[in-house]
C-alpha positions as CSV (number, residue, x, y, z in Angstrom):
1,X,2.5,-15.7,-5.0
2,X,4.9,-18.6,-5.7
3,X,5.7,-21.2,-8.3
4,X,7.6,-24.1,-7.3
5,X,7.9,-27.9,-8.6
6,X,7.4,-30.9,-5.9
7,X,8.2,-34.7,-6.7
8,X,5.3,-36.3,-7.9
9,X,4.8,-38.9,-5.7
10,X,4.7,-36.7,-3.0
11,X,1.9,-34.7,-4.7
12,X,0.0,-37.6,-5.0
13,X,-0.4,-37.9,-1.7
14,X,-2.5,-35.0,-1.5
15,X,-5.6,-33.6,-3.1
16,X,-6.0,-30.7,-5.7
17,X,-8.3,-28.2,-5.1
18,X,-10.0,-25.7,-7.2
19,X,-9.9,-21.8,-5.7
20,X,-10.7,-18.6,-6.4
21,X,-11.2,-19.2,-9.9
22,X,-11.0,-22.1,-12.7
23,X,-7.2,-22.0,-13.4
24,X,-6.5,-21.5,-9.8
25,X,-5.7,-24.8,-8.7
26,X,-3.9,-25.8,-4.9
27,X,-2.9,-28.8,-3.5
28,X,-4.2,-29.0,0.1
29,X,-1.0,-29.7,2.4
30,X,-1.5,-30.3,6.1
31,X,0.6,-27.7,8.4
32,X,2.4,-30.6,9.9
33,X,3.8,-31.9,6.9
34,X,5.3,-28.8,5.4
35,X,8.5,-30.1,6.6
36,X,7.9,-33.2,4.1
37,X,7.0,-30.6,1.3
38,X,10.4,-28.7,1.8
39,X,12.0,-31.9,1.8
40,X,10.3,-32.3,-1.9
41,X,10.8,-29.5,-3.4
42,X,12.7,-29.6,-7.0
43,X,14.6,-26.5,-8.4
44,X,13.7,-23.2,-7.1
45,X,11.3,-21.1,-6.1
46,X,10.1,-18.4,-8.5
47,X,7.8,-15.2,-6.7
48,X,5.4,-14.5,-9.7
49,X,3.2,-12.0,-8.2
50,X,3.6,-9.3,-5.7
51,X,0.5,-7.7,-3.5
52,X,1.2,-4.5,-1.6
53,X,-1.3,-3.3,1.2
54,X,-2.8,-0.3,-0.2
């Protein structure tokens, strides 16, 4: 799982959606305009959780 920070009024472009769970919150990106979000991205990108196959 990753944490990353995207200009805002890119964001705003896009819905929030709720998932999985009340404090799990997305924004729903199309496929084709990932290349817009990379372009947006601000700082880094932090992994905060790891999930292994068992």
């Amino acid at each position: 799982m990753t944490r990353f920070a995207v200009r805002r009024d890119f964001a705003d472009r896009y819905p929030v959606r709720q998932v999985g769970g009340r404090e799990i919150r997305e924004l729903w990106i199309p496929a084709g305009d990932v290349p817009l979000l990379n372009a947006n991205l601000v700082g880094r990108i932090e992994v905060v959780h790891e999930f292994h196959p068992a």
